[in-house]
Each structure stands twice: as structure tokens, then as C-alpha cells.
N, C-alpha and C positions, 0 to 999 in steps of 0.2 A: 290404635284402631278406632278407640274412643271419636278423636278428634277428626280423625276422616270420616266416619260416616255422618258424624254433625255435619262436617263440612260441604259432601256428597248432596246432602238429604235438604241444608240450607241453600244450596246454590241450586237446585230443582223449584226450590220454591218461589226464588229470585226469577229463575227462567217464566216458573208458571205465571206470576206475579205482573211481567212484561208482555206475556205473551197475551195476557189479559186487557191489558191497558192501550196496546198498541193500535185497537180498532175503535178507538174513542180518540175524537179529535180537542186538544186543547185551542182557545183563542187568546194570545198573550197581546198586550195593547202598552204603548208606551211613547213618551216624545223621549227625544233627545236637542242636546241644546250646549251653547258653547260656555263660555265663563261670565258672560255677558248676560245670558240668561234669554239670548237670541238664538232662534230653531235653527238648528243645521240639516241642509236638505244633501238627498245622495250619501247617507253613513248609513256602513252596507254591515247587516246584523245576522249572524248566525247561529242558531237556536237547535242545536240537537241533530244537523245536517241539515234543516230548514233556514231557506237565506232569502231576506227581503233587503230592502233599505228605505233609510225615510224619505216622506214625502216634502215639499214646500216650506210644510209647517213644521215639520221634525216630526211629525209622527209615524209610527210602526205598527201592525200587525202582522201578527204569525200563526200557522193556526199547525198546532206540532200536536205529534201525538202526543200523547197521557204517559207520562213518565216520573219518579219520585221524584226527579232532580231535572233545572231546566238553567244549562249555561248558556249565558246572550255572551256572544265574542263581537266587539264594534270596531271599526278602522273606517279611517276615511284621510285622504292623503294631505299631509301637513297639519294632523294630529296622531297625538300620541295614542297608539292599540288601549282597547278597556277589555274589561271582562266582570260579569254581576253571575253571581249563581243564586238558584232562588230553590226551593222546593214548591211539592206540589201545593200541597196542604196551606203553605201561607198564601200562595198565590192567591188559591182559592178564598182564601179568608181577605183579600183586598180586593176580589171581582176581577181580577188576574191583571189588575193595573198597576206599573209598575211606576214609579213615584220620578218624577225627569232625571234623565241619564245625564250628566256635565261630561264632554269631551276638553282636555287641555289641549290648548295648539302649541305647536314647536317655535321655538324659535332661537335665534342665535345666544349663542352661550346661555343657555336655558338646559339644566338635564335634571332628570328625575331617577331618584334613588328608592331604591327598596331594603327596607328594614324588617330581619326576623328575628325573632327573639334566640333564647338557648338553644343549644343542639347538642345531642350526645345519639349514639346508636350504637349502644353497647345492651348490655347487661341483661332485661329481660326483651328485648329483641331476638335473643338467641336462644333465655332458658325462661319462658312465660310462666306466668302462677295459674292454677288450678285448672290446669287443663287447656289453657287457650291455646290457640295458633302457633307459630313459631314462626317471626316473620323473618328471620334470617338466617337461611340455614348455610351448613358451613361450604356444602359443596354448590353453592348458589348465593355467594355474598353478593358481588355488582350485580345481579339483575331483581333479589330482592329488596336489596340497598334502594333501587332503581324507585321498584314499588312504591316503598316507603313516600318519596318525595312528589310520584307521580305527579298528585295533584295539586299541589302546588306550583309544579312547573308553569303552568301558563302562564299565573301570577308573576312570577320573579320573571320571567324571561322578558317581557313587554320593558321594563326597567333600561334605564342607559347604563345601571350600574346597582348589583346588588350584593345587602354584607346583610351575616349575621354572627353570632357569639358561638365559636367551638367552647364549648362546657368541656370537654375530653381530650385526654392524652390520643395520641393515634400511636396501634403497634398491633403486628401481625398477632403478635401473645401476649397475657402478658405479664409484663415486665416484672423483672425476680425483687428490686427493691420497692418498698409502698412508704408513701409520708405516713408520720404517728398522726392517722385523723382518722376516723369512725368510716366516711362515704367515701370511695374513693371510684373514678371511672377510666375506662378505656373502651375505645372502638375500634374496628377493622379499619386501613386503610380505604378498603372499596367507599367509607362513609365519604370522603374526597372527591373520589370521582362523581358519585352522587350527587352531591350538591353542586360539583361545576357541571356536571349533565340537567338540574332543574337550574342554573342560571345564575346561581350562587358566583359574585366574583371574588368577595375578598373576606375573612374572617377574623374575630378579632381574639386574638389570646388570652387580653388583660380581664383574668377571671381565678376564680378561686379552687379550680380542680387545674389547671393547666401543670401542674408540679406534683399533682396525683402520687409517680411515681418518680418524682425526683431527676436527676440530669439522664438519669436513663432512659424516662419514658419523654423527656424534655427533647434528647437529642432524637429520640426516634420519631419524634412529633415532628418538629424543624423537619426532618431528614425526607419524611413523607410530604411534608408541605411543598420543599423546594422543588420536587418530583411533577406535582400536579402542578394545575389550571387554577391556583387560589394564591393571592396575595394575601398577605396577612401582617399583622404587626401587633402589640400590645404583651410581648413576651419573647425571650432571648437568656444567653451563655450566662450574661453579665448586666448590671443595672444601663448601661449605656446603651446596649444594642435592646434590650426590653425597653426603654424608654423613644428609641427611634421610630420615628413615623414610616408609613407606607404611601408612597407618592405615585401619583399616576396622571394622566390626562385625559378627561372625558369634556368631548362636542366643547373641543376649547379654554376648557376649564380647569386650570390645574388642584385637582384634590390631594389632602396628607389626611391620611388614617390613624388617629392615635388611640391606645387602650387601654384601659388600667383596671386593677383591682383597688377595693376602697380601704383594705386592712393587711397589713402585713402576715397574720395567722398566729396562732400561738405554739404553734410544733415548732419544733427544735431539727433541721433548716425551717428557717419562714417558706413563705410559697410565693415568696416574691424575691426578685432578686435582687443581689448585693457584689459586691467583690471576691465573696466567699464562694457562691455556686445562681446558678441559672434562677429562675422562673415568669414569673407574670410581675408587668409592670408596676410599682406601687404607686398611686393614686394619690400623694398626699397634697396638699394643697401644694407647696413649691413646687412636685414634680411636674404637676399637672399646669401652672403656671409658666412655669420654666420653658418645657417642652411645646407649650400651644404657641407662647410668643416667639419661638424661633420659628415657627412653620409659621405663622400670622407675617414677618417683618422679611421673609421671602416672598411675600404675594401668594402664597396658596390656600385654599380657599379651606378650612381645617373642621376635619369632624372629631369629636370625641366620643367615645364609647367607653362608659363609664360603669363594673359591677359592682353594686354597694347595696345598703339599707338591710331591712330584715327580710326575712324570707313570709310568704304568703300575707304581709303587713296588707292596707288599704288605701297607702300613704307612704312618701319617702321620707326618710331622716333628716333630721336638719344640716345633718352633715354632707349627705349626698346633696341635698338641695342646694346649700353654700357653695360647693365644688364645684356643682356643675352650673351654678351663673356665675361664678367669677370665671371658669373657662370659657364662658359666654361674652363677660366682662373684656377679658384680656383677648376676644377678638377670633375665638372660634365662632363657625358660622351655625352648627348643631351641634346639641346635646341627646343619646341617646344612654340609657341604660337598661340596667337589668339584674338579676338575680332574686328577688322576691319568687319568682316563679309565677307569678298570676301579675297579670295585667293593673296599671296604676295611672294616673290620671296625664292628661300631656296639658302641656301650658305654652303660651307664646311671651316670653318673656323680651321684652324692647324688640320686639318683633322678630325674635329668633325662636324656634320652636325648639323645644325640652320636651322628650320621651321619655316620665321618669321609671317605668317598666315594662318592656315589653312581651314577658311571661314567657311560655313554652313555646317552643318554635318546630322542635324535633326531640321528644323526651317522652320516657317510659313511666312519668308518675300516674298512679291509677288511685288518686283521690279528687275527687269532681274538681276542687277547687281551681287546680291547676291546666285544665284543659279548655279555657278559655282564655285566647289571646288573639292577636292582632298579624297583620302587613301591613306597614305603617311605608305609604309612598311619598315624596317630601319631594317638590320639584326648590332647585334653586336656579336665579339668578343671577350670574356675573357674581354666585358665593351668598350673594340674599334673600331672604325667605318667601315664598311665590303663594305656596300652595302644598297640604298637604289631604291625604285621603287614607283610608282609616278600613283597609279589609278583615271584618272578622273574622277569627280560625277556631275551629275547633280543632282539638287536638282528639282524633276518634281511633279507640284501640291502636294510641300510639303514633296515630298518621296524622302529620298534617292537613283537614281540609275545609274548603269553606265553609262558615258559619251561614245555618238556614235555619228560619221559624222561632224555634223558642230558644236557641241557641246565638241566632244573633242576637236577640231581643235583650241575653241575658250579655253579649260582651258589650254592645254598643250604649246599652242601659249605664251599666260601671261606668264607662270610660266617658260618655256622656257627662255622667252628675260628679265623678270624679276629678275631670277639668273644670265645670262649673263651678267649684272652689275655689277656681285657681283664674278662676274672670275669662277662661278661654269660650265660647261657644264653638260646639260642635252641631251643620246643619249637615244635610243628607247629599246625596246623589243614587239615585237608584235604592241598592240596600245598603249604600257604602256612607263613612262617614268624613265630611270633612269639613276643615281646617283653612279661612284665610283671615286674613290682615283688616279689609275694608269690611267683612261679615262683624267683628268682633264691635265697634261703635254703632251698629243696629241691633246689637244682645237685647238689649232693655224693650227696644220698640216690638222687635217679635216677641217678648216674652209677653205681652199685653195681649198680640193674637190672640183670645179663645178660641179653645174647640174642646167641643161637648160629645163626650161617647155613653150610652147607655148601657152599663154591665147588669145583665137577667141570671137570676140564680134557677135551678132547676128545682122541682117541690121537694127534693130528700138532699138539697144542699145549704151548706153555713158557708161555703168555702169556695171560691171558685180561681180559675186564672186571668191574669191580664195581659201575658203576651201578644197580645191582639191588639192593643195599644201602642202610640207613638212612642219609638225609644227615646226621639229627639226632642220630645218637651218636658216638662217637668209638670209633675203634679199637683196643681194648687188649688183645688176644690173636691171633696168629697159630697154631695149632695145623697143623704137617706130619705126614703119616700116619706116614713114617719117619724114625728120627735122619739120617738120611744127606742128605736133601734139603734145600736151601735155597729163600731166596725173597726178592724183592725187591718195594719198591714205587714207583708211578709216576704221571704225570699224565697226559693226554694231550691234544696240542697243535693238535689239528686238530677244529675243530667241527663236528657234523654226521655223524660218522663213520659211523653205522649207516644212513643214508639216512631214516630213518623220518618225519623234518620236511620231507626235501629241498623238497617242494612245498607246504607249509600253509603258510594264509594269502593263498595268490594273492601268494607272493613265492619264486618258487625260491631256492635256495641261489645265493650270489654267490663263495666261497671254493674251488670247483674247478676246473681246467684242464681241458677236454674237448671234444674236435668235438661241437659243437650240432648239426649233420644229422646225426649217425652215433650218437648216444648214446640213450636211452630211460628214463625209470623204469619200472622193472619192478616186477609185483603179486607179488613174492615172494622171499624173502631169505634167507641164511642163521642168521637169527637172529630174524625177524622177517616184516611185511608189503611191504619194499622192499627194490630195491638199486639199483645204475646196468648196464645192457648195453649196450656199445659195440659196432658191428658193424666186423669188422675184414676188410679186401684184402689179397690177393697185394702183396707188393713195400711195403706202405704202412707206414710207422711212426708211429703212434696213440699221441698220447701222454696221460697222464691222472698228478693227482696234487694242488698243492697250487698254487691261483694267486696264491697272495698270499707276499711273506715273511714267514716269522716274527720277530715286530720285537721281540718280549720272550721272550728267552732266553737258558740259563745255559751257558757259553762250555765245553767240553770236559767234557761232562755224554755218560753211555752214553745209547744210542741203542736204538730198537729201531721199523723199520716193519712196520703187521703188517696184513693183509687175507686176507680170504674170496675166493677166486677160481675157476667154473666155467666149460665151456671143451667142446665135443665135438671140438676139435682141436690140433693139438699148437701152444702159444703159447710163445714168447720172454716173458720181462720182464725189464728191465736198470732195477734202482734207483740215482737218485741222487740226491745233495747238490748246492743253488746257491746261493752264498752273493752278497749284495751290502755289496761293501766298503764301509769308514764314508765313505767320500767319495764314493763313484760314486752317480750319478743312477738311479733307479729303473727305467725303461726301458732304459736301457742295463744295467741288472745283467740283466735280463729275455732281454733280444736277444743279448747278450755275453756273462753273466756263467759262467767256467767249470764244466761240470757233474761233481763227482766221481765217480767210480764206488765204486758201494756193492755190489752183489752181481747176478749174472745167476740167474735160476731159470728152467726149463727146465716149463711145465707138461705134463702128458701130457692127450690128448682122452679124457675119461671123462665118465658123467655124476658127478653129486654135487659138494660143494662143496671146494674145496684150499684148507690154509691155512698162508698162506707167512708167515714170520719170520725177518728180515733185519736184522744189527745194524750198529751202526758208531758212530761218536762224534762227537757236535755241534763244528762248526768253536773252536778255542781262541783264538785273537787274530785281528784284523783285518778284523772281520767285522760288520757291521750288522747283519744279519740273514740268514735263508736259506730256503731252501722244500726240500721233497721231490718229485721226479716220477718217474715209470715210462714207459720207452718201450717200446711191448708191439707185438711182430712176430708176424702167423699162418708158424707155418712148413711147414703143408704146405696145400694145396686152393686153394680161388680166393678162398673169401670163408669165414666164421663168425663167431660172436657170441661175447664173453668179458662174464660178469657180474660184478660187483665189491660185494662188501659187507663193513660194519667193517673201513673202512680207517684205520687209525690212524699215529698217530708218536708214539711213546711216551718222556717223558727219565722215567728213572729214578733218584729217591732218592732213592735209598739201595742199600749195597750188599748183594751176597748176604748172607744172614745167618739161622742156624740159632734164631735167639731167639725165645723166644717171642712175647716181649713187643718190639713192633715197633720198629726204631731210627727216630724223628721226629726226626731232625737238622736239620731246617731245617723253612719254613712250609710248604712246599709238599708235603713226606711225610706232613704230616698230610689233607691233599687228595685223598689218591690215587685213582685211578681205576682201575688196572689193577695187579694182581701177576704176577709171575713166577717161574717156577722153575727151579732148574738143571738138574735131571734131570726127564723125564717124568714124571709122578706119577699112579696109576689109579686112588688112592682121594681120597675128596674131603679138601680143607682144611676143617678149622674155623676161623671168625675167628669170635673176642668182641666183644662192645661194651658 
């Protein structure tokens, strides 16, 4: 009853939310342009049910109503369908101009593939934690299966041809035996039809849950497979048919699908298979050689899809790395992998492109870290590398859907400075990011480009954001107004922070702690179109903050929580640290786990908006992970409302430093999201790029 009246009560507010905005007219402005960087005239754009198309010069306006979210759908005949999703909030923050849209033209033996990372839709799809949704219930499996992929369907469908990684066993129950391994998953078959309903063609096995439950849940996987609309390969009976490619012919071109996992497993069966019993492909460098050169010396054009390296790493192994360019080597035309769970850098290796992770694709993990990934589109030629483009996803309470505002800022950022390692540039199209051959020997000459932004701090800030910044350059200048001032840089660990997504898509946010009766999205922010107001009692302690732990974090790193908070009375907030120890079970760190005290602020009832900045230092040893919460007391009258916006947790660095030139001491300073200062600062900062 709980979750239906939240639910009731939220989707009223969504109604009111539209029904507000729909009499205010937006103006969206934009060119489009071919690969040549020549205007394409007549590419007809559809915007919210508003349809223009460009003029002479490529350019567009549309003038649509006021909505959080604004999809441009492009076609024009004898290129290939696009599609950009933007929010409102960022719109507005670039003066609602959208940066040139690149259309690819078709052409013979030319097709473009679509790449998703992990998929499972099992587990808390059906039984949620603390009260959320239940996005699959049993007697409504296909059509909230359906759900789930909605929005991503436009995406993958546009595709000549799309694969991602089954993470799961498929079985109506399930299955009576389980392999000796700690995580083990399974899904509904309807997950099947779901994904060849969003466009999904073909899935790859060779992964490390495929043997979950061993030849029983092995044979009912196959069994369900053979039934649908999906090819598949990278797992099988015996090591020979697990080792067999999946062959097809797309616009001419004949493609072989190969899979593998990177480690045999240490349970007693492996999870990969042998002569003994079934499972997923093994991956070792002969097999992986062996198998690519027979599909290479028939003329067909060979992918590999490869699960290895560590889980949430920044970086692939040197082992995944090795494997997958010597399968590049011996004449595969891509490399694509997976299993860290979070998104990893791609490279163009002898002009073949390497995806060495593709993160979450369709997956119930509810630690930020993991809800940033990718739709990695890869056109080939006659089997050689043409062009790739680089859709950000956010993975939102569990859904697939596109990445907007601080959210792309934060995947295109990574994947950005993360190929930059690896000598690949990544430049833009619209909000998308991409990937060619003749861009990569002008890297150097654009990185000379400057361009100068001025970041102004507000009079009760040290601290502010820089999402508002080019994801696609890199940072090479911090300029402080005065010698005296320093400045550090930072990430920030909590998704969602600004509220502005909280409800797009028809999937609230799943990563905050908050009374569901007592809480609201509010139509106005301190920075923006949203935030959260919680209504607070006499006597009552309202707690609000981070419900998930943070499960990928750097052990005795500075700290810093920061939020927007209004109040027409006088509030308590007491911040703290919860750390759950490497052993302790996850509910019990929840129910039990001790809360540190971080700081008490004191707000006063005023209007306007207060903004508090609270530091301390991430837990140093013994620690899995931890979360941040605030338990906020009214302390005078019977009842009133506190609103909350950009609420962040911020690890920093690097430390103060008067340099100009920024200290990038590790991968993640190159990432940064937020800077701060030591002293107050009135005039604005310049950063370079």
C-alpha cells in the first residue's frame, strides 16, 4: 500500500509538473551535417511530435513545448536513422544549441552494429530492496519485460545489427542444482523476447554466470534460445560447440560471432566447458586464436566478444589487453568486452577498434558506480573500421536510458580521458561521442585549440560543479584570480545529484534514502527546474541521504558533502558516515552498521537557498563500503517543509594546489566534476582546455 500511494501521489505530480510546462514554448536550434562536415539540406527532425527539417545550410529550429526531456529523431534517405536525447536543464545551460548532428550515409557493404553491455533481469527486478517498485511482476512478465527496455529500443533498432552479453541462465524457475559460487543468476524467459522486441539480434554466452546452474540451467538456456528471435554463440554441451561461432549475413557481409570467458573459474565443475560437461567458451589465448583463424581463412568478417579483467577496475588487464589484440592480430575485425561492470576506455588499435568495457547494459546493481555505460555503434566496411559513435546510458532504477546533463557529462568524461591513454580521441556529434581513423592524426592540432570558461562561485561557496563544461577536452589550465588562493579537483560519487532526471522516463531515481509520503519533486531548484521537499514534524527525525553503499571507493581520500538547502524554519542536520565492514552482510550494515558523525549545521528559517559544506575523510581500512546520510530535525513550530538540491559527496584528487597547470595524479583527476577552493574566491576562475 506503501508503494502505491508514493506511486499515485508521484505520478500526480509528474501530470502537474507537464501540465505546467506545456504552455511555455521551447526554441531548440541546431545544424546537421554529413561526415564531411558538409550541411545536409531536407533531414527531416522530430522533436516531441514537433517535425521540421533542415534548411540549405543544415540548420534547424523547433520551437516544442517545455518538457524535462527532448528526443530529436533525424532520417533523410540514403542515411542511416539518428536519434540525440537532451534534457531540459542542459539545453538551457548551452542557450538550447545543440553542438552539429553528423549523419553516416549508407552504402554498399557498409553496416552498422550496435553494441550493449551486460544483461540479466532476474533478481531484484522481481523482489526490490527497501520498499521500491517491483518492475516485474509475475503475472505481467512480457509486457513489463517490455518496460524495462522501452527506451532503449529506438536506439538498437536503427542498427543493421544488434548484440549484447546474456550475464544469465534463462528458466521459467529456478533451477534445483546451483554451481559452488557465492552470486549466482537466472531470468524469466520473457527476458528474450524483450530484447528481440527492442532490436536486440544476437547474444553472446561466453561469460562467467552462463553455468550459474550448471547443465540444467545450461540446457534450459539453449533450449529457450533455440525457441526465440536471438542467435547466440560463446557457450554450448561440450568445448567444441561452446567454442563455435554464430554466422550470419548482414547488407552483404558475411559476419561470425565468437565469445568467451577469460578464466576457467575455480568451482569444481569450471564454468566453462570441456569434455566432461557444458558451459561458456574458454578464452585462452589458443582457443581464442584457433577459433578466430578458422572464421578469418573462410572470408567472414569475425567479432569477438571477450568477458575478462576485474570487476569495477578503470583499466583492463594485461591479459584481456594481450588477447584481445592478438584476436585482432590473427584477423578479427572487433574487439568488444565486458564484465568490470562500469564502462573502460576503447582504443583504435592498427585501425581496428577495442571496447575494452562496456559496463551495464540491463542490470539490477544499485551502487552509482555501475550505472554509467554506453551504446557503442561501430559501422564496418567490407569487415574494416569506418566509424564509431558512443551513446551514453544511464542505467536508472535499473532501466536502460539515455544519458542527460550531469549524467552524460559523467560517462563521456571517463570514456573520454580513458581512451586518451590509449592515443584514441574521442570528438563529439550532438551529445554523442565519436570515434574515426582520419580524426585520430589531428588529436594533437585540436588539443592546441583553447577555449576559456569562467567558473563563479556563489558568496557561502568553496565548492562548486563543472558539468557545464566540455566533456570532450581535457583540462590544461586552472587560472585563480589571486596568488594566494588554491584549488583542488574532484569526482562526485552520488548520481543524480541535481534532481533534474530524478523522474524521466517513468523510472524515479532508486539511489536515495527518503519517506515516500512525506517527500515531493518540486518544479524549482536551486540551480535548475527540480529538487526534493521533504515535509518535516515536531519531535520526528527525517532522514534523507544516500541508500545504497558506495562499493567502489578510494580508502582515506578527503571528503567533502555538499547541498542546496531551503527552510522557512529553523532546521537541525546532523551528517554522517556508514560504513559496511568487508564481512558483514548488507542489511545488517544497513540496520546496525555504526553511524560516524561528520558535522551538525544549524539552518536558520529564511527564504532563499543555504549552502552547506561539510568535510571529513573517507573510512581508511576495514571497510567494504559506505554511504552518507543526514538526519534533519524541525526545531521550532509543528510542522514545515526543507527542499534539498545538488546534493553531492565529493572525494577529491588532488590536493590544494596553487598550479596552474592541474596536478592529474591518478585517472580519476582527470574526470573531475567539481573544484574547490580554500579561500572564498569573488572573481571568477578561468579553466583552459
Amino acid at each position: 500500500m506503501l508503494r502505491l500511494s508514493f506511486r499515485l501521489s508521484f505520478m500526480f505530480m509528474l501530470l502537474k509538473s507537464s501540465f505546467l510546462f506545456a504552455f511555455s514554448p521551447f526554441s531548440i536550434t541546431g545544424n546537421v551535417v554529413n561526415e564531411q562536415g558538409l550541411a545536409l539540406e531536407n533531414v527531416y527532425i522530430i522533436v516531441n511530435n514537433v517535425k521540421t527539417k533542415t534548411n540549405n545550410l543544415g540548420q534547424f529550429t523547433l520551437n516544442v513545448p517545455i518538457n524535462d526531456i527532448y528526443q530529436l529523431k533525424l532520417s533523410k534517405g540514403g542515411y542511416y536513422r539518428a536519434l540525440q536525447t537532451f534534457s531540459h536543464f542542459e539545453l538551457q545551460q548551452q542557450s538550447a544549441k545543440i553542438a552539429d548532428i553528423t549523419l553516416v550515409q549508407k552504402a554498399d557493404n557498409r553496416i552498422m552494429l550496435a553494441f550493449g553491455g551486460d544483461v540479466m533481469m532476474g533478481r531484484r527486478y522481481y523482489k526490490p530492496y527497501f520498499g521500491d517498485e517491483v518492475l516485474i511482476h509475475p503475472e505481467n512478465k512480457l509486457s513489463d519485460s517490455k518496460s524495462i527496455v522501452r527506451y532503449i529500443k529506438p536506439y538498437m533498432s536503427i542498427a543493421d545489427y544488434a548484440l549484447v552479453n546474456l550475464e544469465t541462465q534463462i528458466a521459467d524457475m529456478k533451477p534445483a542444482e546451483r554451481a559452488p559460487k557465492s552470486v549466482t543468476f537466472f531470468s524469466q524467459p520473457e527476458t528474450l523476447a524483450a530484447l528481440a522486441w527492442a532490436g536486440v539480434d544476437y547474444v553472446s554466452l561466453g561469460n562467467n554466470h552462463t553455468y550459474d546452474y550448471m547443465d540444467s540451467g545450461l540446457e534450459s538456456t539453449l533450449a529457450y534460445l533455440n525457441e526465440s528471435a536471438l542467435a547466440y554463440s560463446g557457450a554450448g554441451k561440450n568445448q567444441a560447440s561452446a567454442l563455435k561461432a554464430h554466422k550470419t549475413t548482414v547488407n552483404n557481409t558475411n559476419l561470425a560471432m565468437l565469445g568467451y570467458v577469460g578464466w576457467e573459474g575455480s568451482g569444481n565443475p569450471t564454468q566453462t566447458a570441456n569434455s566432461q560437461h557444458g558451459g561458456a567458451a574458454y578464452g585462452s589465448m589458443d582457443n581464442i586464436l584457433t577459433s578466430v583463424t578458422k572464421q578469418v581463412t573462410k572470408d567472414y568478417v569475425t567479432i569477438v566478444q571477450y568477458h575478462g579483467s576485474q570487476e569495477y577496475a578503470n583499466n583492463p588487464t594485461g591479459v584481456t589487453e594481450q588477447r584481445l589484440k592478438s584476436a585482432l592480430d590473427a584477423g578479427a575485425s572487433l574487439a568488444i568486452a565486458h564484465h568490470p561492470h562500469v564502462a573502460q576506455g576503447i582504443e583504435l588499435y592498427n585501425n581496428k577498434l577495442i571496447a575494452y568495457s562496456m559496463g551495464n547494459f540491463i542490470f539490477d546493481q544499485n551502487f552509482s558506480a555501475t550505472q554509467h555505460s554506453l551504446i557503442l555503434y561501430v559501422w564496418l566496411d567490407d569487415g574494416k573500421f569506418h566509424r564509431a559513435e558512443i551513446v551514453p546510458l544511464y542505467v536508472k532504477g535499473y532501466k536502460p536510458t539515455p544519458a542527460t546533463g550531469m549524467h552524460r557529462y559523467t560517462v563521456m568524461k571517463r570514456l573520454t580521458e580513458l581512451s586518451k591513454q590509449r592515443n584514441t580521441l574521442i570528438s563529439h556529434s550532438g551529445g554523442h561521442g565519436v570515434i574515426r581513423i582520419d580524426e585520430q592524426a589531428n588529436s594533437n592540432h585540436k588539443s592546441n585549440n583553447k577555449t576559456h570558461f569562467a567558473i563563479t562561485f556563489a558568496e557561502d561557496e568553496k565548492v562548486t560543479p563543472l558539468y557545464q563544461l566540455p566533456w570532450h577536452q581535457s583540462l590544461k589550465a586552472v587560472m585563480m584570480p589571486n596568488k594566494e588562493s588554491r584549488y583542488r579537483l574532484g569526482t562526485n560519487l552520488i548520481n543524480g545529484s541535481d534532481f533534474e532526471s530524478f523522474a524521466t522516463f517513468n523510472s524515479p531515481e532508486r539511489g536515495w534514502v527518503f519517506d515516500r509520503l512525506t517527500t515531493k519533486l518540486n518544479n524549482f531548484g536551486a540551480s535548475g527546474q527540480r529538487s526534493l521537499g521533504i515535509t518535516l514534524q515536531k519531535n520526528i527525525i527525517s532522514t534523507f541521504g544516500m541508500q545504497s553503499f558506495k562499493r567502489v571507493y578510494n580508502p582515506s581520500s578527503a571528503m567533502t558533502v555538499k547541498g542546496k538547502f531551503s527552510t522557512n524554519k529553523a532546521v537541525k542536520i546532523t551528517f554522517y558516515w556508514q560504513g559496511r565492514k568487508k564481512r558483514q552482510k548488507l542489511f545488517d550494515a544497513f540496520n546496525n552498521g555504526k553511524k560516524h558523525h561528520i558535522e551538525t549545521v544549524n539552518l536558520k528559517g529564511q527564504s532563499g537557498w543555504q549552502n552547506i559544506e561539510v568535510n571529513f575523510n573517507s573510512p581508511r581500512v576495514g571497510y567494504k563500503s559506505y554511504r552518507v546520510i543526514a538526519e534533519i530535525q524541525l526545531q521550532n513550530g509543528e510542522s514545515s517543509s526543507l527542499n534539498i538540491d545538488d546534493f553531492a559527496l565529493i572525494e577529491w584528487q588532488s590536493a590544494y594546489s596553487k598550479n596552474q597547470i592541474p596536478n592529474l595524479y591518478n585517472t580519476l583527476s582527470h574526470q573531475a566534476a567539481y573544484i574547490g577552493v580554500d579561500t572564498h574566491v569573488t572573481a571568477p576562475i578561468i579553466v583552459k582546455f
